[in-house]
MARDODREN-199572 format. One line per 3 residues: for each residue x, y, z of C-alpha. Coordinates in steps of 0.2 Angstrom, whole numbers. Layout:
BEGIN
X:Y:Z  ...
END
This chain:
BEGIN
584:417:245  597:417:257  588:415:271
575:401:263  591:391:258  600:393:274
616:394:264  628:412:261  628:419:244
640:430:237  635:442:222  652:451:213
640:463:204  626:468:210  621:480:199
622:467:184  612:453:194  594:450:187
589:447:204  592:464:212  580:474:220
575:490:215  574:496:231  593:498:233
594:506:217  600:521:227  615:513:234
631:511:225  639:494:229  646:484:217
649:466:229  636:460:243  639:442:253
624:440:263  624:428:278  608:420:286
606:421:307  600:405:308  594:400:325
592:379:331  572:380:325  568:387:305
568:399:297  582:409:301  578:425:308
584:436:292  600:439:287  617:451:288
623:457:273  642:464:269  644:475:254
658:485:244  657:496:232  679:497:231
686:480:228  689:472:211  690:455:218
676:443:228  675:442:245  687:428:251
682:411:260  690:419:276  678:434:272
664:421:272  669:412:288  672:429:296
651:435:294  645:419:294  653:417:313
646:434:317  630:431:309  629:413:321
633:425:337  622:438:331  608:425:332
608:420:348  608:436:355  593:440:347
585:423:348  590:429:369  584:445:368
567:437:360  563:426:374  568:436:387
554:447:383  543:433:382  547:429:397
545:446:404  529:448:397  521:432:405
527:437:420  518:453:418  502:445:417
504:431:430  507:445:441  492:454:435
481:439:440
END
């Protein structure tokens, strides 16, 4: 959802929430806030997710602000590390030529 909606949700029980996945069903955290990397072109290219299994209270809007400026820096550098290999690759086979 996260990443279709572009926007950061924050979950305070995750182990209540109807829309868990079962595949986590092994982990024990009780809060996720999940971030898109969201690069100038959609769709995002997935998304970062900060959990706790500790706190008793949400994540705060500095929290928020915090992942979701990583998560923008995160992007680039893999949106960079992308078309470099790109590049690399056609210049592998206009060398081949």
């Amino acid at each position: 959802m996260v990443a279709e909606t572009g926007l950061p949700q924050m979950i305070d029980n995750y182990e209540q929430w109807d829309q868990r996945s079962q595949v986590y069903d092994r982990f024990k955290f009780r809060r996720v806030l999940a971030v898109p990397l969201k690069i100038p072109k959609p769709p995002s290219l997935g998304v970062i997710n900060a959990d706790d299994n500790q706190g008793t209270m949400s994540f705060s809007e500095a929290d928020i602000r915090l992942l979701c400026l990583f998560a923008d820096q995160a992007a680039v550098a893999v949106e960079k590390a992308r078309l470099y290999g790109e590049l690399q690759r056609d210049l592998e086979e206009t060398q081949a030529r």
